[in-house]
C-alpha positions as CSV (number, residue, x, y, z in Angstrom):
1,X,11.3,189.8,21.0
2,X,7.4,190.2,21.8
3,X,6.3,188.0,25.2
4,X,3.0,187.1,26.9
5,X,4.5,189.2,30.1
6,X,2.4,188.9,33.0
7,X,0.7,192.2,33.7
8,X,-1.6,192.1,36.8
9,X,-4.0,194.2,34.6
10,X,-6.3,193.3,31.7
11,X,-5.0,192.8,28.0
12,X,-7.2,194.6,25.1
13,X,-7.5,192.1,21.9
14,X,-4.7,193.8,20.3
15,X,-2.1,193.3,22.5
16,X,-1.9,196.7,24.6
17,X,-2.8,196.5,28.1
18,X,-5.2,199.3,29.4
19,X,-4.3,201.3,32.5
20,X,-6.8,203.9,33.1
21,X,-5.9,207.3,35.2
22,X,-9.0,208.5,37.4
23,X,-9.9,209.7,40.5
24,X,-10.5,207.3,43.2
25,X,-11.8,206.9,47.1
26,X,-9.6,205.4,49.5
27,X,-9.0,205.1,52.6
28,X,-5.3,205.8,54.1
29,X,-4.8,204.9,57.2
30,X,-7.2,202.4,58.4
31,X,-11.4,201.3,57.8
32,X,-12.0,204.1,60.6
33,X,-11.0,207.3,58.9
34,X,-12.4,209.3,56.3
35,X,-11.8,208.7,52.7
36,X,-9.3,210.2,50.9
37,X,-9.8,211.6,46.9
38,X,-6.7,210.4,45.2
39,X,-6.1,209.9,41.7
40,X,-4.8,206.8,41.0
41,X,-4.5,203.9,38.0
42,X,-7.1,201.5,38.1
43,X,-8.5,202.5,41.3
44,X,-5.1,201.5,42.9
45,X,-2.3,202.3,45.3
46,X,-0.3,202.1,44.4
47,X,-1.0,201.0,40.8
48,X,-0.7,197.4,39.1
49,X,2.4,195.8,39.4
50,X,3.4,195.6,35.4
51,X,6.2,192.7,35.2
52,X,7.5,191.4,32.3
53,X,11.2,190.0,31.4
54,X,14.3,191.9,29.7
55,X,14.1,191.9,26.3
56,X,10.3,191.8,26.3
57,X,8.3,194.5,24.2
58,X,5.6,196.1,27.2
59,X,2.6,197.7,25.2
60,X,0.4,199.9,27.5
61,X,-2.6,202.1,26.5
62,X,-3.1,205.2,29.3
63,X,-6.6,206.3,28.9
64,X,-7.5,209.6,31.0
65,X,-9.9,209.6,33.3
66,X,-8.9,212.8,35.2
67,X,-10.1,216.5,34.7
68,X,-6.3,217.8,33.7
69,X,-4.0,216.3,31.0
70,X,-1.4,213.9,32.0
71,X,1.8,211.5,30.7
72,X,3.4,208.4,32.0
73,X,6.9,208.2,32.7
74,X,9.0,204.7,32.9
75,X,11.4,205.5,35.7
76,X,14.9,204.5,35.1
77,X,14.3,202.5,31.6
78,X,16.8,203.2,28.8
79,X,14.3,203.2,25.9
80,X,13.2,205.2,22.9
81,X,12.6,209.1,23.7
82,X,9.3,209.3,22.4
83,X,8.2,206.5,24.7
84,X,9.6,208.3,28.1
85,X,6.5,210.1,28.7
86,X,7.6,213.6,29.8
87,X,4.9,215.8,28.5
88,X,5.9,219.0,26.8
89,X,9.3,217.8,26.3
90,X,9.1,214.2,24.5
91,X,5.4,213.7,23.6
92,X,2.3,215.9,24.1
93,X,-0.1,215.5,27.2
94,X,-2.4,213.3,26.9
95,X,-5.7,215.6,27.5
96,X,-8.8,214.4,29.3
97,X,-11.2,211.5,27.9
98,X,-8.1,210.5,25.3
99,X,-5.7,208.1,25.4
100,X,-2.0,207.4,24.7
101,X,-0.1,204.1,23.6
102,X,2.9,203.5,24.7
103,X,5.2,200.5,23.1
104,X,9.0,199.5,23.9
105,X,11.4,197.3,24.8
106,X,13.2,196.9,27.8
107,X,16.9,196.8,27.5
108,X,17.8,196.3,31.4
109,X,16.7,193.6,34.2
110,X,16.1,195.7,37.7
111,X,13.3,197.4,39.7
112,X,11.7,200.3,38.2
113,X,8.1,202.3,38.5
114,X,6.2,204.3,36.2
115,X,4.4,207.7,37.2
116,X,2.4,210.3,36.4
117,X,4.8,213.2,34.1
118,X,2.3,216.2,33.8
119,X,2.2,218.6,36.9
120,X,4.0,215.6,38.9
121,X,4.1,217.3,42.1
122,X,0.4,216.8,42.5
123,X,-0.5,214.1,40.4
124,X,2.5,211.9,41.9
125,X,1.2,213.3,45.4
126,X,-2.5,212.4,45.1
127,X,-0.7,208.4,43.7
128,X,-0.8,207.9,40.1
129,X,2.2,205.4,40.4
130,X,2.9,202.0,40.3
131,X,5.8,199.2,40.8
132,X,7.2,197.8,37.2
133,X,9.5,194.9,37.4
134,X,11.8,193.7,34.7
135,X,12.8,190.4,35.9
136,X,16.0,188.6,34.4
137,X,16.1,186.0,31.8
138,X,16.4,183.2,34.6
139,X,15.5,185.2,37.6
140,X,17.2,183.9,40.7
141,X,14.1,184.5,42.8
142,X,10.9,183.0,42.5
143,X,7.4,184.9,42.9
144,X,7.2,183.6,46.6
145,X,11.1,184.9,47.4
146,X,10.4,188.2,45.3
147,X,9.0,190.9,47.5
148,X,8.4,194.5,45.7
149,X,7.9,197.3,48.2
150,X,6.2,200.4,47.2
151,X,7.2,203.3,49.8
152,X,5.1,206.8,49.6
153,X,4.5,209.3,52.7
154,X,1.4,210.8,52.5
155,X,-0.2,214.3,54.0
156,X,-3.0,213.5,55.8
157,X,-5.6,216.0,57.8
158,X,-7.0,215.1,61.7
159,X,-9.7,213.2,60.2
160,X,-7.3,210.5,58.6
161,X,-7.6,211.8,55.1
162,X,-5.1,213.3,52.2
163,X,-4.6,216.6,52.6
164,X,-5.9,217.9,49.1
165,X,-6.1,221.4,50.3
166,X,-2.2,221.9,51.0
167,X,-1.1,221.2,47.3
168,X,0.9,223.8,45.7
169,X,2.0,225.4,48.8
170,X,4.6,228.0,48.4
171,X,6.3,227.3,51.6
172,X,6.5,223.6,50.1
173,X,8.0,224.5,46.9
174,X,10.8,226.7,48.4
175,X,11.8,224.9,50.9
176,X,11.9,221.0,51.8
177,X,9.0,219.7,49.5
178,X,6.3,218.6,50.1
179,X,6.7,216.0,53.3
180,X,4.0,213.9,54.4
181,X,3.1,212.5,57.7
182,X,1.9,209.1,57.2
183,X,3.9,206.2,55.5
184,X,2.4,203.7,54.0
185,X,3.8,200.3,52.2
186,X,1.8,199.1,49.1
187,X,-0.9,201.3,49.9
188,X,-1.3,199.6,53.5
189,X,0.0,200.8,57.1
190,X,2.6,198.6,58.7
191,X,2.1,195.8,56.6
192,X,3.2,192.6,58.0
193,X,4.7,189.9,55.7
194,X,5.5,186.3,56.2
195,X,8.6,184.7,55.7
196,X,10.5,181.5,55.9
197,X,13.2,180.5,58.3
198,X,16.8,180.2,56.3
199,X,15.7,180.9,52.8
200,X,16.4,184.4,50.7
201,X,14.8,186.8,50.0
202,X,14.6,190.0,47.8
203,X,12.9,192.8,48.6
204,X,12.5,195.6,46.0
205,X,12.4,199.0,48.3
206,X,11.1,201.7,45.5
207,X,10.8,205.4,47.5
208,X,7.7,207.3,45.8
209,X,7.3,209.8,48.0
210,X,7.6,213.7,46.3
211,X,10.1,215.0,48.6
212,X,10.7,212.3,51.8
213,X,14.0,211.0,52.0
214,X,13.9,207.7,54.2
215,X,17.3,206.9,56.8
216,X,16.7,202.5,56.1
217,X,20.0,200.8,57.8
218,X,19.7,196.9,56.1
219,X,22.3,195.9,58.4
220,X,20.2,195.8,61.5
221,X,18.6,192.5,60.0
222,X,21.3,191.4,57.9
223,X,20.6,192.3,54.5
224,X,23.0,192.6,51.7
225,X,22.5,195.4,48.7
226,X,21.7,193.4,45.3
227,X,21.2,196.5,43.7
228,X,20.5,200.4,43.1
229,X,18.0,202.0,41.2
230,X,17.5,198.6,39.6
231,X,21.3,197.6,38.4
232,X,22.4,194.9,40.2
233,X,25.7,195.1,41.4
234,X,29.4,193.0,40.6
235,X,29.3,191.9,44.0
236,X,26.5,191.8,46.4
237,X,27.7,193.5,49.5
238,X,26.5,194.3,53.1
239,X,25.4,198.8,53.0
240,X,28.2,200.6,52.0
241,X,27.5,203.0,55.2
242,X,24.5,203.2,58.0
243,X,22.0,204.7,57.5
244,X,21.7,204.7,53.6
245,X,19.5,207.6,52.7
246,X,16.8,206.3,49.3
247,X,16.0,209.5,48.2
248,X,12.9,210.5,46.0
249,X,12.3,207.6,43.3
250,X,15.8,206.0,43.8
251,X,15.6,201.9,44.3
252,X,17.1,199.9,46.5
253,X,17.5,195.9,46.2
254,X,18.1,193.6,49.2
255,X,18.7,190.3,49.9
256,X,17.8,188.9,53.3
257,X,17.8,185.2,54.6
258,X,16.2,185.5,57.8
259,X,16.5,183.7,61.2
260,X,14.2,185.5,63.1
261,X,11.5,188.5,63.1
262,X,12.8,191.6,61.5
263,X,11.2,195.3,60.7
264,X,11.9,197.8,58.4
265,X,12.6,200.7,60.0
266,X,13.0,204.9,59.5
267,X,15.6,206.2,61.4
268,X,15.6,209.2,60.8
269,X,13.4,210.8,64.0
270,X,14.1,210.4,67.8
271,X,13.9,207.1,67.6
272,X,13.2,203.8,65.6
273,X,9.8,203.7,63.3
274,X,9.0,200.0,61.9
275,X,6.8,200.8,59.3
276,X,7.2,197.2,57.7
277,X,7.3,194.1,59.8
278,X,8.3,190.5,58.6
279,X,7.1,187.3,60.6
280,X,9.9,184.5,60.0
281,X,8.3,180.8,60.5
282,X,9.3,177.3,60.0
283,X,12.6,175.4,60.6
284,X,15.6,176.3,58.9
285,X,15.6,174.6,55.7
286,X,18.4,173.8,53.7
287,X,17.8,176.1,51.1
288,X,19.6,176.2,47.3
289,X,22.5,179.0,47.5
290,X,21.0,182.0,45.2
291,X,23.1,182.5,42.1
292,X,22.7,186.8,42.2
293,X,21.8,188.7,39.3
294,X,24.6,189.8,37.0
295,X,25.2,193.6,35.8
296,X,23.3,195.0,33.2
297,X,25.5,195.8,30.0
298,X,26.0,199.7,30.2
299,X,28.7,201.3,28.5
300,X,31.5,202.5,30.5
301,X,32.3,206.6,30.4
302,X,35.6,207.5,28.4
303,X,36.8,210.7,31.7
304,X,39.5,211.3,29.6
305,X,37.6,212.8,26.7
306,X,34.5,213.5,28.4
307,X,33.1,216.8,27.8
308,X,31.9,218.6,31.2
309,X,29.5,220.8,31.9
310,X,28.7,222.7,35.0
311,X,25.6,223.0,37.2
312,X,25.2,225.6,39.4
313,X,21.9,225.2,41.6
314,X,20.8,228.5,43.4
315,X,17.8,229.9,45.3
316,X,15.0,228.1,47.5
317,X,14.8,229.7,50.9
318,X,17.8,230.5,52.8
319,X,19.5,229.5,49.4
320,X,22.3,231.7,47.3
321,X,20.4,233.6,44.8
322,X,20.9,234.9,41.5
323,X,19.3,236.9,38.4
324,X,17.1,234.2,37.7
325,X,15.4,233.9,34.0
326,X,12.1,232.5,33.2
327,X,11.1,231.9,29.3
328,X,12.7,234.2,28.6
329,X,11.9,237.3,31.2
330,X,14.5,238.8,34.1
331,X,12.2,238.0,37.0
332,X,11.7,240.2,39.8
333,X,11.0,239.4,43.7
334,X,7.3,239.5,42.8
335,X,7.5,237.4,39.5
336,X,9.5,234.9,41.7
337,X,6.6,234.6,44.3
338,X,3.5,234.8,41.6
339,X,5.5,232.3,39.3
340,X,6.7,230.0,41.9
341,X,10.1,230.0,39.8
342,X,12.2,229.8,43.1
343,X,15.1,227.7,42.2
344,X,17.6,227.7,39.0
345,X,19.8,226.2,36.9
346,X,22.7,228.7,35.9
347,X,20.4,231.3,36.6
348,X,17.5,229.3,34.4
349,X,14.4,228.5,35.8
350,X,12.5,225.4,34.5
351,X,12.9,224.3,30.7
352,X,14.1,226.8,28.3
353,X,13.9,226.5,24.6
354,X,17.2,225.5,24.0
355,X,19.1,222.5,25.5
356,X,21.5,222.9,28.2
357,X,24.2,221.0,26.5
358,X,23.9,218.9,22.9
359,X,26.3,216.1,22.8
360,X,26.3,213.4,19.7
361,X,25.3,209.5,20.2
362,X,28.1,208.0,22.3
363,X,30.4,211.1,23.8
364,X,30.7,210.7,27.2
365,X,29.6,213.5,29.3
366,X,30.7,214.7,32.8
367,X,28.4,216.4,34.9
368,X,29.4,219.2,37.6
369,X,26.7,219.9,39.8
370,X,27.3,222.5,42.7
371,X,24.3,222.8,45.4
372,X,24.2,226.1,46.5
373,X,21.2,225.9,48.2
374,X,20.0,225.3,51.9
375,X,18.4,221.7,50.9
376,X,19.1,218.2,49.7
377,X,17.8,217.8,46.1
378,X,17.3,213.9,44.5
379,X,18.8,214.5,40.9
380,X,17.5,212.4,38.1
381,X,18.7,211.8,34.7
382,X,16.6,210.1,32.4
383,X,17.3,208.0,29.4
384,X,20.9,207.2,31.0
385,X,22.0,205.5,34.0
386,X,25.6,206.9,35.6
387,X,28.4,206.7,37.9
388,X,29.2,208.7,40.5
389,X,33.2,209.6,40.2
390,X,33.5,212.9,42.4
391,X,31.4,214.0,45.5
392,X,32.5,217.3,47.9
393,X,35.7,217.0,46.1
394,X,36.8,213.7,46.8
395,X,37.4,210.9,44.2
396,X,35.1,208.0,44.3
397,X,36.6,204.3,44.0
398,X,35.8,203.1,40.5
399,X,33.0,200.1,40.6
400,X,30.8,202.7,42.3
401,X,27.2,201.5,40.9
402,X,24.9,202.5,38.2
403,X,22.5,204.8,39.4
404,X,19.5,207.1,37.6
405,X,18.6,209.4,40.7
406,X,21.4,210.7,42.9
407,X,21.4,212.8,46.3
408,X,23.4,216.2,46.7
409,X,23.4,218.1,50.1
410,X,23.4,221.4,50.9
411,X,26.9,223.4,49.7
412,X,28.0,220.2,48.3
413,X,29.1,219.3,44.4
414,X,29.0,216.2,43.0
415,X,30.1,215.0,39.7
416,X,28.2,212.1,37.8
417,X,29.8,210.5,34.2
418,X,27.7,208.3,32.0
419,X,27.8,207.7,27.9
420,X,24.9,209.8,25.9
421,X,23.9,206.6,24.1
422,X,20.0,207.7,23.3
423,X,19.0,209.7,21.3
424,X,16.7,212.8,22.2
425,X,15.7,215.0,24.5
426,X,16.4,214.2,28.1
427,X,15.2,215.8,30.8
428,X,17.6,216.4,34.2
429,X,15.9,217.4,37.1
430,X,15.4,217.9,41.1
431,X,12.8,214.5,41.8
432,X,11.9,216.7,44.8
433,X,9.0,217.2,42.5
434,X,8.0,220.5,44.1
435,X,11.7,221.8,43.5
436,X,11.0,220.7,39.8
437,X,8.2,222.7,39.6
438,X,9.6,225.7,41.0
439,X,12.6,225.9,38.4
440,X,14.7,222.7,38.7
441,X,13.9,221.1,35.3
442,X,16.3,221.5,32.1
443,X,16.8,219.6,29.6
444,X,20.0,218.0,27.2
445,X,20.0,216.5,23.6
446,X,21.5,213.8,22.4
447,X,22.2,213.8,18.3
448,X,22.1,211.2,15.7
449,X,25.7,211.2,14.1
């Protein structure tokens, strides 16, 4: 069905709404530094919130303002492959001055975000990304009890501003990523947000960083997990451990009914850093119990007759490495280094003319991924949604949840199931977007029957 969703951008006459990609001035950290040149969509950081409801038909037109070509990807939506914006794989980039439409449906309630899909690691870096929200038929949260948090580290010089100049980096690419210094929270430092006493609360936690992944423990303020990467789980539950680790562009849903101040916090350094606070005012009110979300309807992997494929990731520094092929060509130590092709695939480096594996509409597919690298990688499937059902060699309990990104640690193999249900190309790739510039990107095909 086609709905008047509410888009906190402007509607043309015909129905699209116009986003525009550009360069913009901003300033990071506070009114005192220098500003930064990002490119961003409509001279905002993050971009405009797009929200509409499941089952709604979103119609965006990207026009180009930048001085490179670029795409739009809709992280973690099932829909049409010509609509998932992956240039040179599912639709051509969209080139400077032109424009793009893009028109689908949205099959699945949950928290998603759209970003730039053309040399991501530096147009995602400089913040050409926004929050988009697919809210349920009846959502159990109103606007004031439905908190979306946009989380993005940033590189930023002495002077306060983004770090332009370190794009690209070698050392970046091979090892970690690139990791920035400065966090920010919908664009803004330590934002502070104001609650009320006894009521709940969800908070959307979307991680858009290129490379950070953030150590968040919702347990230290009492939070329960609504969902991940946007699929709401059968039961909402307190964290399955502490700290949970949201990797690059994976999504975490809370629900919190607060009695008294509480901070988001990183965890991952010496100590404690709040980089979200929450004021909680008011008397405790006797507030209407929350009827959760339910589960989107995904179809359920057949393991039995799942065909299974293995992954083999090699290279990056300190990393095994292999005869690595790029487009065709052995490459040698100094291809590697003028290339930038550090990291594989089975010995493949980035996207070769041929799918990794085919598969027809509605086999079930098992995926074997072995890191043997020195470094965590954030692995994303798109077009699908998955379980995970093995990790370092131990079984998971089935009713793990529906995820589209997953983390795998150094030496470690995981093994992810889902149901090729959508047809087309899909890309599979390391969301450390500087790892997927430097070789982790293939691709798989799903076939019409």
């Amino acid at each position: 069905m086609t709905a008047p969703a509410l888009f906190n951008v402007a509607m043309a006459e015909d129905g699209f709404v116009n986003i525009t990609a550009g360069p913009s001035k901003h300033k990071l950290i506070n009114e005192d530094v220098e500003a930064s040149n990002l490119w961003l969509y409509d001279n905002s950081t993050p971009g405009p919130e797009i929200r509409a409801t499941v089952g709604d038909r979103i119609k965006i037109r990207l026009i180009n303002n930048l001085q490179e070509p670029t795409s739009i990807h809709w992280h973690g939506l099932r829909i049409r492959n010509d609509m998932d914006g992956v240039s040179g794989l599912t639709q051509d980039p969209v080139m400077p001055g032109e424009q793009f439409e893009y028109d689908f449906t949205v099959p699945d309630a949950g928290t998603f975000w759209y970003h730039a899909h053309n040399k991501s690691w530096n147009q995602v870096a400089r913040g050409l990304y926004g929050p988009l929200i697919i809210d349920e038929q009846q959502p159990p949260f109103d606007k004031d009890h439905d908190i979306t948090l946009v989380i993005d580290d940033w590189r930023v010089k002495n002077d306060g501003s983004f770090d332009e100049e370190s794009l690209g980096s070698l050392m970046d690419w091979s090892h970690g990523g690139r990791l920035g210094n400065w966090l920010t929270v919908n664009g803004s430092s330590r934002p502070s947000f104001t609650l009320k006493r006894g009521e709940a609360y969800r908070l959307r936690l979307i991680n858009t960083a290129n490379a950070r992944i953030l150590d968040i423990d919702p347990s230290r303020f009492g939070a329960l997990v609504l969902a991940y990467d946007g699929q709401p789980l059968t039961d909402v539950a307190p964290p399955l451990y502490a700290p949970m680790l949201l990797g690059p562009a994976q999504r975490l849903d809370l629900v919190v009914t607060p009695e008294d101040d509480f901070e988001l916090e990183e965890l991952s350094g010496s100590s404690p850093f709040a980089f979200a606070r929450f004021k909680v005012t008011g008397e405790k009110s006797n507030a209407t119990p929350v009827q959760y979300p339910r589960p989107n309807d995904l179809p359920e992997p057949d393991l039995e007759q799942a065909k299974v494929f293995e992954i083999d990731m090699t290279g990056g520094a300190m990393g095994r490495s292999v005869e690595t092929t790029y487009k065709g060509q052995v490459l040698s130590r100094k291809d590697i280094r003028t290339t930038g092709q550090v990291w594989a695939f089975n010995g493949v480096a980035n996207l070769a003319s041929d799918p990794f594996f085919s598969l027809e509409v509605g086999e079930s597919v098992i995926l074997s991924v072995m890191n043997n690298t020195a470094f965590a990688h954030a692995m994303h499937v798109h077009g699908h949604h998955f379980r995970i059902i093995e990790r370092s060699g131990a079984s998971v309990d089935d009713g793990m949840p529906w995820r589209d990104t997953f983390l795998i640690g150094p030496n470690q193999r995981v093994k992810i199931a889902f149901v090729a249900d959508n047809p087309g190309k899909w890309l599979f790739h390391c969301h450390m977007l500087e790892h997927a510039a430097a070789g982790m990107n293939t691709w798989f095909q799903v076939k019409r029957r």
